[in-house]
C-alpha positions as CSV (number, residue, x, y, z in Angstrom):
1,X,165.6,176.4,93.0
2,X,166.5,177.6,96.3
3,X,170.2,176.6,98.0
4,X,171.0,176.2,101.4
5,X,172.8,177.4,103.1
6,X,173.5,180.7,101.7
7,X,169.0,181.6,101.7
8,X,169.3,181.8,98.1
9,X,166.8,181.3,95.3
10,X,167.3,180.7,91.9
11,X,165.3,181.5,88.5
12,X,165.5,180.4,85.1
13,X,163.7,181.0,81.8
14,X,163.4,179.3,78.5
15,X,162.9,180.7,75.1
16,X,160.3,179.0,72.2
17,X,162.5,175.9,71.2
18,X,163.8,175.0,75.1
19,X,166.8,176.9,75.5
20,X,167.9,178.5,78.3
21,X,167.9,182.3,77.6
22,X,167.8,183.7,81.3
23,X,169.0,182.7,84.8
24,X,169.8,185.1,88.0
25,X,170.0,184.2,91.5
26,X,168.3,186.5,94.2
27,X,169.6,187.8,97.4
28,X,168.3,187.1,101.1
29,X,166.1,184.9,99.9
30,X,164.3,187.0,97.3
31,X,162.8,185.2,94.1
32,X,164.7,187.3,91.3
33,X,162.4,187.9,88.0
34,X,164.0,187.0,84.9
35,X,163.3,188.1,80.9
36,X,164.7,186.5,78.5
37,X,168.6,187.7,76.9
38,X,168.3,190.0,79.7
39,X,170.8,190.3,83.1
40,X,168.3,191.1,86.2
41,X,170.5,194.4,87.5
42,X,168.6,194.1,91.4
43,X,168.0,192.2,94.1
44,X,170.7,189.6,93.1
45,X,174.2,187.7,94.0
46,X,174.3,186.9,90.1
47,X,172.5,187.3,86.9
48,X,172.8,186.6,83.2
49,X,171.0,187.0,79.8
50,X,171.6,184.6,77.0
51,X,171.3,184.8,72.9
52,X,171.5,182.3,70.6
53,X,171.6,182.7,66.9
54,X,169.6,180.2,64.3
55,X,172.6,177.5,64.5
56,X,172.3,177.2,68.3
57,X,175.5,179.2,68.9
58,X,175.3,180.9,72.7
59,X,176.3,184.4,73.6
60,X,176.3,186.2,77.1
61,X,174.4,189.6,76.2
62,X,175.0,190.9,79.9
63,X,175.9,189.5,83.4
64,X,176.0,191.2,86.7
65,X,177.8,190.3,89.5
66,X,180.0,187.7,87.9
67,X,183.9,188.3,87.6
68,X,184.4,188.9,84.1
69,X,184.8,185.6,81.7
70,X,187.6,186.3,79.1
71,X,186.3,183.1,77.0
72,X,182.5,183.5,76.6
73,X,180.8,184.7,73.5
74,X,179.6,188.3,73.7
75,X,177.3,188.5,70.9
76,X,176.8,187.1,67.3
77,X,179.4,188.5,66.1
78,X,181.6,185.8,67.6
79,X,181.0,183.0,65.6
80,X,181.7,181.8,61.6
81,X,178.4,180.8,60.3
82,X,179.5,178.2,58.6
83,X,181.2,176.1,60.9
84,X,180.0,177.2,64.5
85,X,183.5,178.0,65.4
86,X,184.4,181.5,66.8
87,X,185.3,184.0,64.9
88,X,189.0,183.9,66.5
89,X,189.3,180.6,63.8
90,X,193.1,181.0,64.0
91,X,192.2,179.2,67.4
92,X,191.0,175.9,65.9
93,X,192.5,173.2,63.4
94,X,191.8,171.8,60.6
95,X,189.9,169.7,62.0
96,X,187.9,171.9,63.6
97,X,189.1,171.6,67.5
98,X,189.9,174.8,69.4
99,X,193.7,175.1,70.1
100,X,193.7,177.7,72.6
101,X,191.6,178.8,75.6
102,X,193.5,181.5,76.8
103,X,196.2,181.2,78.5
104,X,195.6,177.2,77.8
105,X,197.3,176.0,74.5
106,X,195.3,172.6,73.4
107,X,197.4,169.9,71.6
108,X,195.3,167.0,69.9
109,X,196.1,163.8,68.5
110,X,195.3,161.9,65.2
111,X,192.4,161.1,66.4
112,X,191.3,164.5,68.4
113,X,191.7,164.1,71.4
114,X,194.1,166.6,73.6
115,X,197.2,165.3,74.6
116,X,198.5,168.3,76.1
117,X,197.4,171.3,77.9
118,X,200.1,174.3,78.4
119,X,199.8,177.4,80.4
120,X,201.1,180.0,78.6
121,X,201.7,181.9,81.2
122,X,203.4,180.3,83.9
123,X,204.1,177.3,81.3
124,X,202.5,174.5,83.6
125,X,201.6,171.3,81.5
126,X,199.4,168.5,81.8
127,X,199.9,165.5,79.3
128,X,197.6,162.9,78.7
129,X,197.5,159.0,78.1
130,X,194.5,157.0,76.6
131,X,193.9,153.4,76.1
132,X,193.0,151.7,72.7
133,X,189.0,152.2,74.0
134,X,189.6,155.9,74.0
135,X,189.7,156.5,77.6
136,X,191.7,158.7,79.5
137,X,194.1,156.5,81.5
138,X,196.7,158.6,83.3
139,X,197.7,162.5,83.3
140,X,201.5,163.9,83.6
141,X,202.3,167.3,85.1
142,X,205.1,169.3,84.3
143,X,207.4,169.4,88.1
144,X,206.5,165.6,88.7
145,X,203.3,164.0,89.1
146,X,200.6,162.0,87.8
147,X,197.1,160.8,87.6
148,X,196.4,157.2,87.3
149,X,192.7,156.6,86.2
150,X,190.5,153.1,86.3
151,X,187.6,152.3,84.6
152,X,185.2,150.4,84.4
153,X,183.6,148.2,81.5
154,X,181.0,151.1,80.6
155,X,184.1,153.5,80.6
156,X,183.2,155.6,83.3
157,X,186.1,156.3,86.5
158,X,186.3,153.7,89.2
159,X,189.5,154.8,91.1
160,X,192.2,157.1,90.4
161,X,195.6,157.0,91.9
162,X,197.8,160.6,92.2
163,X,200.6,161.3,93.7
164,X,199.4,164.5,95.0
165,X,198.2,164.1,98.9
166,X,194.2,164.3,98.3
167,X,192.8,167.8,100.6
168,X,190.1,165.7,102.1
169,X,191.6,162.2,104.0
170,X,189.7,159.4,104.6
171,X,186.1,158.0,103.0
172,X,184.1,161.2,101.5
173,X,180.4,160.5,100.9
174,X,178.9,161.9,97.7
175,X,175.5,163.7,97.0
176,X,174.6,164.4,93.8
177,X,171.9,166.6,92.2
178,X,169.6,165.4,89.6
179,X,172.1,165.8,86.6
180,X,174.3,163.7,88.3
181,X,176.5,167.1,89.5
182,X,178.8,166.8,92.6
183,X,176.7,169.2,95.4
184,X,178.1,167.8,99.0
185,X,180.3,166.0,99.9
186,X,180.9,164.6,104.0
187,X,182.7,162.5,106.0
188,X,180.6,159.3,107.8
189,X,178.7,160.8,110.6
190,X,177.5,163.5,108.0
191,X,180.0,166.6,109.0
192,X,182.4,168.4,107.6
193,X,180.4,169.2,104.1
194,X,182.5,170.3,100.7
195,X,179.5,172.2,98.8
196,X,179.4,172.6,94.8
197,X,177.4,175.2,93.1
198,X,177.1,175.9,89.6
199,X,176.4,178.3,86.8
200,X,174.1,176.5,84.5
201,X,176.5,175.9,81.8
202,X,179.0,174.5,84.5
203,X,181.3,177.0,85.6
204,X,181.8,176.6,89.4
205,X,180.5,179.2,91.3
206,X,182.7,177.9,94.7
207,X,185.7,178.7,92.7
208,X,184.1,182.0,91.3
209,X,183.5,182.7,95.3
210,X,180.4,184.5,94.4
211,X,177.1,185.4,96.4
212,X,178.6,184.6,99.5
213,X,180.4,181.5,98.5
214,X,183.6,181.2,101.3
215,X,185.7,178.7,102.4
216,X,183.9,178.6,105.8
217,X,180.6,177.6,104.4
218,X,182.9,174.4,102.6
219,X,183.0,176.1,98.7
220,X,186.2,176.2,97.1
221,X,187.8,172.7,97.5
222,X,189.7,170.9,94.8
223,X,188.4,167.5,96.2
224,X,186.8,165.3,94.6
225,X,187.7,165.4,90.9
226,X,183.9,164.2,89.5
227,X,182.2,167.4,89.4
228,X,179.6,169.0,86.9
229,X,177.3,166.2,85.4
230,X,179.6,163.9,87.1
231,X,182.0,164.5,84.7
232,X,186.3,164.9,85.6
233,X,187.7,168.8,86.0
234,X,190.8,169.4,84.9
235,X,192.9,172.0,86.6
236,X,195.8,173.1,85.1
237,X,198.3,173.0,87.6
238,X,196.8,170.4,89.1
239,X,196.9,171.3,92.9
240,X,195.0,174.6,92.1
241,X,192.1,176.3,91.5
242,X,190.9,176.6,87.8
243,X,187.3,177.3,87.5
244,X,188.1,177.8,83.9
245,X,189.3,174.4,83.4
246,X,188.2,171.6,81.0
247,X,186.0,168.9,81.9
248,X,186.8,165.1,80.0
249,X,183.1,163.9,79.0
250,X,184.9,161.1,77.5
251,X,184.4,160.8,73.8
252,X,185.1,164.7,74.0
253,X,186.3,167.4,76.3
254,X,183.9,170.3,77.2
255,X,184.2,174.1,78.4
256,X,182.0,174.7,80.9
257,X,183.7,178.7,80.4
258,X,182.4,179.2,77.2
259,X,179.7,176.6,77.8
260,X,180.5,174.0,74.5
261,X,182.5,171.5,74.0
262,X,186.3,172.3,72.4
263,X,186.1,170.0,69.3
264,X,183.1,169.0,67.1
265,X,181.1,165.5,67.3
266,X,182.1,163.0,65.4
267,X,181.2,159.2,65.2
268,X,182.7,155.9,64.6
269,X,180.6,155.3,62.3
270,X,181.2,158.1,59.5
271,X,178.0,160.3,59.4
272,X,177.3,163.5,57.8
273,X,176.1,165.2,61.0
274,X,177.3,162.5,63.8
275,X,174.5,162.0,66.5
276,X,172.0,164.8,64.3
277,X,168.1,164.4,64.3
278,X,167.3,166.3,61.6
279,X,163.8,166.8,63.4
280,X,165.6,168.9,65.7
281,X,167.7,171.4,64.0
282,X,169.4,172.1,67.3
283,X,171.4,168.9,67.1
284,X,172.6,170.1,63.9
285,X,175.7,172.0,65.7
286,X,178.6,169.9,66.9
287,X,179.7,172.1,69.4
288,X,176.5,173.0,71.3
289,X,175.8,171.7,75.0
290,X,172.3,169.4,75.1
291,X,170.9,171.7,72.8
292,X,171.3,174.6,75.2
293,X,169.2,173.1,77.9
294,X,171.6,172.6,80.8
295,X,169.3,172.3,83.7
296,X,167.1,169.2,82.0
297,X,169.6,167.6,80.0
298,X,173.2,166.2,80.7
299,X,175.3,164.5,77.6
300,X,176.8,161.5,79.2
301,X,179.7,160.2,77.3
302,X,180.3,163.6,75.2
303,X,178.4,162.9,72.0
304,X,175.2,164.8,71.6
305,X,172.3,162.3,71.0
306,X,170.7,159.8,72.8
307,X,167.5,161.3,75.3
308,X,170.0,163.6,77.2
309,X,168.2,162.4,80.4
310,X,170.6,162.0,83.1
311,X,168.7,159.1,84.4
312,X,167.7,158.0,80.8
313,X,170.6,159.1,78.7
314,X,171.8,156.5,76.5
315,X,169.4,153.1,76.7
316,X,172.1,150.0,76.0
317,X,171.2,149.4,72.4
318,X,169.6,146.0,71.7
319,X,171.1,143.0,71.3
320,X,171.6,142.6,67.3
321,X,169.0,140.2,65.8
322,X,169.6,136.8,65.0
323,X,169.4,135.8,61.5
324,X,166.4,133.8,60.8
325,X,166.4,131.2,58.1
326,X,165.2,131.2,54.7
327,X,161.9,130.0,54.2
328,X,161.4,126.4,53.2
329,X,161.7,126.2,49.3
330,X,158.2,125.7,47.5
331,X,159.8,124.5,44.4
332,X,162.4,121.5,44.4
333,X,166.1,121.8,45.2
334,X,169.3,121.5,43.3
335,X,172.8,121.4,43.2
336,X,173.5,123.7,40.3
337,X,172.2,126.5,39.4
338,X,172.0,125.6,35.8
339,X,169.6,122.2,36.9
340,X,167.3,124.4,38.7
341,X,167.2,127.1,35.5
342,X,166.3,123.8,33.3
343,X,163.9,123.1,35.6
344,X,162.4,126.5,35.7
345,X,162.8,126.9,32.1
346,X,160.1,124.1,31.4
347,X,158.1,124.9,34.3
348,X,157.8,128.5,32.4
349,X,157.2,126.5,28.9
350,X,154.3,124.4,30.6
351,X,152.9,127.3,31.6
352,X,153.4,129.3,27.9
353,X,152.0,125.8,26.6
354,X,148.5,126.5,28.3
355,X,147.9,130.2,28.3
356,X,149.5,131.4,25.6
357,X,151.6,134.1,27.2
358,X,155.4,134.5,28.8
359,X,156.1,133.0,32.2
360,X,159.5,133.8,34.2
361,X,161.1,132.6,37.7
362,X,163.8,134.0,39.7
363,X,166.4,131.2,40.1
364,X,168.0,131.9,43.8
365,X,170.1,130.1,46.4
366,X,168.9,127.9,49.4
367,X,171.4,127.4,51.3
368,X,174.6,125.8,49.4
369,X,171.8,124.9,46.8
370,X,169.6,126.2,44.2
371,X,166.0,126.8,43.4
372,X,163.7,129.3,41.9
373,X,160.7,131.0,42.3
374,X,157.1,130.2,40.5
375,X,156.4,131.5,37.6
376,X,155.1,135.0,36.9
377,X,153.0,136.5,33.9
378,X,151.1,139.0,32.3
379,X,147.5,139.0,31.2
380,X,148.7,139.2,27.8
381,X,151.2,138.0,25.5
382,X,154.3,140.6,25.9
383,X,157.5,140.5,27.6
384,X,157.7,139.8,31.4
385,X,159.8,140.3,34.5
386,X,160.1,138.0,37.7
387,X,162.5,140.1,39.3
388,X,159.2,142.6,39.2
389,X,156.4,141.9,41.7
390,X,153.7,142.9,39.4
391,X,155.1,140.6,36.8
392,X,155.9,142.9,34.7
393,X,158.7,144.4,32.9
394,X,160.6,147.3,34.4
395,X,163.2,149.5,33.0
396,X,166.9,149.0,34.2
397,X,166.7,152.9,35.2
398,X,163.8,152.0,37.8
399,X,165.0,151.2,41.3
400,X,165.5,147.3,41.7
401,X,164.8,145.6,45.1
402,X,161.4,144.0,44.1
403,X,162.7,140.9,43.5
404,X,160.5,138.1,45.3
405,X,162.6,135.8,46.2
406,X,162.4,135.3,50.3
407,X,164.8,137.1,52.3
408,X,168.3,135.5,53.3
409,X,168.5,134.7,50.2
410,X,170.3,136.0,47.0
411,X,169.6,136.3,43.3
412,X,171.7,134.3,40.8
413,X,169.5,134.7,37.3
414,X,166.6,134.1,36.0
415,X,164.9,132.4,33.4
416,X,161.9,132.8,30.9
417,X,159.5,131.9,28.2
418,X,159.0,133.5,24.4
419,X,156.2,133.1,22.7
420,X,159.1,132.4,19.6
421,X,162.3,132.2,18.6
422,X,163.4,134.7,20.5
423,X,165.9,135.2,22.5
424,X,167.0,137.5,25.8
425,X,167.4,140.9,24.7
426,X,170.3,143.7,25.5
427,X,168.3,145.1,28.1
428,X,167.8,141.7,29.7
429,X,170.7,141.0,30.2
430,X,172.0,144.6,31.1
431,X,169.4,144.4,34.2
432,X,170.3,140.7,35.3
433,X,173.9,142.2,35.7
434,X,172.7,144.8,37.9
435,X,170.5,142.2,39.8
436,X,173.4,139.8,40.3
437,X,176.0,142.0,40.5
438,X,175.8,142.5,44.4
439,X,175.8,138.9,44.8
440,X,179.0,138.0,42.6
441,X,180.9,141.3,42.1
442,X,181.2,140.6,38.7
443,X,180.0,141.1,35.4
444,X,180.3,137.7,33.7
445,X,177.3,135.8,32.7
446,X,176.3,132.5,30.5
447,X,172.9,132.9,28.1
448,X,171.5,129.4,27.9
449,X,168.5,129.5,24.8
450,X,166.6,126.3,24.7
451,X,164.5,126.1,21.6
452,X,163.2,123.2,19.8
453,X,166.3,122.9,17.3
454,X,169.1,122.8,20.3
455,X,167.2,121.8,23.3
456,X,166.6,118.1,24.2
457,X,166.1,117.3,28.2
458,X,166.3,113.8,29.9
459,X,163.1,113.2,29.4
460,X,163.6,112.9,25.9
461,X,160.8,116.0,25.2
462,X,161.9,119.0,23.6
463,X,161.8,122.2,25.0
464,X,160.6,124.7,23.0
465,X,161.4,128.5,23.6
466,X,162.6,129.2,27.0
467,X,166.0,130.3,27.6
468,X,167.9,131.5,31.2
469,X,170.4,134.0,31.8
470,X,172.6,133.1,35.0
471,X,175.8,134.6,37.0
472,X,178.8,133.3,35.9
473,X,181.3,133.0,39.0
474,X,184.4,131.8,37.1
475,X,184.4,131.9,33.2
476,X,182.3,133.8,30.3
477,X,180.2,131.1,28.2
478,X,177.6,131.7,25.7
């Protein structure tokens, strides 16, 4: 990547699984060679050489001609393998966000995001206000002053308002590079450019004023606020310099010094590994940048997942599906579900009548109605189960879900045929509860047994042998 106009080109190198593990920037134009975890010593404005352990956590192993970084990792000694944090862990929470970036003391709230940022040195403050959404609206500074911040309906800055005179008056046109970072910035007829170079992990290399970055050339503004990715820099005081200052990615804030975000992932939806694809083990750690590929991939609203894409980031999810109806019912409809268990019970009879062998339906709703399922067998006489696709019977210990009655609908009993006297066994009933018990909640159910002595229907026919088991919504009869 070459930069005008300092006649500078700039190399990078990946390791195996993507990651950046080498960048250095040549001199007078030279194309600087780069290996990887390795600082090119000659030939260059700036160099470094990156390692990363199995969990994605990134060390500087050597830089040249960088001033030196007081937050970056220098090794794999410097983080807690089981939590990704640094090994200064008196520095983080219990909740696992880092409380101090030296000199910056972080304060979070309930819900983790920082409220205040202190200089403990020359004791400077910055306070900060969100809306219900989460978004940052408006930042106090200790000495008077504020940040007022509007956004939009996809959360991202519109406006802001501060009472601090801006460095740059009037309109300022913005080019960005293909992560979405701030690079120029002019006025209308194209002149007066602000320039904004970076180190890949986002440290600015304007403020750094290194390789020949000056004032003269337009590096070293505080103007505008968007910056790497397009994401807010915080500077702490607010009308200077910080190149070691936090940028608000939204959902989280991120360190562009230490080249990770300050607090873990997390979800609104409670996950075990918010945003994770456990395809990728490098989404597995919920501090890592894009999974240490800087130059490719930019993380637009501060949660890891999506494509990383700049231009491709986060697709809108789709539009929830509509419900679709039930099927129409093949069997007839009625009101209550012990009428349509009747009428399943001597369909199931007819069927035991002519073959010989147990039949069983599903009784379901349709609707505010009631209907059930036709009837299912076995090849031979034995105990059957219409809950079962196969038609057979299935232990209460096997997983359920095979029931075939159509979906949008729900399960309220089911009845059967005996080739006796007998009647629904324990287990029966055990595994009707645990079919129904979604449905109702509850663990009350009515046994109806038809058989020839107790059974006499409308028709004035008996009905030999069949009895139903249904939910109970109200009472317990037997």
């Amino acid at each position: 990547m070459s930069i005008n106009p300092l006649n500078v080109t700039q190399s990078f190198l990946y390791d195996p699984l993507d990651r950046l593990c080498a960048a250095a920037e040549g001199a007078n134009g030279s194309i600087p060679g780069v290996q990887c975890g390795v600082a090119t010593s000659s030939g260059v404005n700036w160099s470094e050489g990156y390692g990363y352990d199995q969990y994605g956590n990134r060390w500087v192993n050597a830089s040249v001609g960088l001033p030196g970084n007081p937050l970056e990792a220098g090794g794999p000694g410097a983080y807690t393998a089981s939590t990704n944090q640094m090994t200064d862990t008196s520095n983080y929470d219990g909740s696992g966000n880092r409380t101090l970036l030296s000199p910056d003391s972080l304060t979070y709230d309930a819900e983790n995001r920082i409220v205040s940022e202190v200089n403990t040195v020359t004791g400077a403050t910055m306070q900060h206000v969100y809306d219900g959404n989460g978004g940052r609206v408006l930042t106090l500074y200790s000495g008077g002053g504020y940040t007022l911040y509007v956004r939009d309906a996809t959360g991202a800055l519109a406006a802001d308002y501060s009472t601090f005179a801006p460095v740059t008056v009037g309109t300022q046109y913005v080019s960005v590079d293909h992560l979405g970072s701030t690079r120029v910035t002019t006025d209308g007829n194209g002149a007066n450019p602000q320039r904004f170079d970076y180190l890949p992990f986002g440290l600015e290399l304007g403020e750094l004023a290194v390789g020949g970055r000056s004032g003269n050339l337009g590096y070293g503004s505080i103007d505008p606020r968007l910056r790497f990715t397009g994401k807010e820099h915080d500077t702490l005081p607010a009308e200077t310099i910080d190149p070691y200052g936090l940028d608000y990615f939204g959902a989280r804030y991120f360190s562009g010094a230490q080249g990770r975000f300050t607090s873990p992932d997390w979800s609104a939806k409670p996950e075990p590994i918010p945003y994770a694809n456990l395809k990728d083990p490098q989404t597995l750690n919920l501090y890592a940048y894009v999974r240490n590929n800087p130059l490719s991939k930019a993380d637009r609203d501060g949660h890891l997942g999506c494509g990383f894409l700049w231009l491709d980031s986060c697709p809108d999810p789709a539009p929830p599906s509509k419900p679709q109806p039930p099927p129409a019912p093949t069997n007839p409809v009625y009101p209550t579900p012990d009428q349509a268990a009747v009428a399943a019970a001597r369909m199931n009879q007819q069927k035991q009548q002519q073959t010989g062998a147990e039949h069983a339906s599903s009784v379901y709703t349709i609707g505010p109605a009631y209907t059930y399922t036709n009837a299912v067998t076995q090849d031979k006489q034995g105990t059957v189960d219409p809950n079962n696709s196969t038609g057979y019977y299935t232990p209460i210990t096997a997983p359920l879900g095979k029931s075939p009655i159509p979906s949008g609908t729900q399960l309220v009993g089911e009845t059967h045929s005996h080739p006796n006297d007998l009647g629904f066994s324990s287990k029966d009933i055990e595994r009707t509860q645990l079919l129904t018990l979604p449905v109702y909640g509850l663990r009350f159910f009515r046994v109806h047994t038809w058989v020839s002595r107790m059974a006499l229907l409308s028709s004035g026919t008996r009905l030999h042998n069949s009895e139903s088991i249904l939910a109970q919504e109200s009472r317990n009869d037997s």
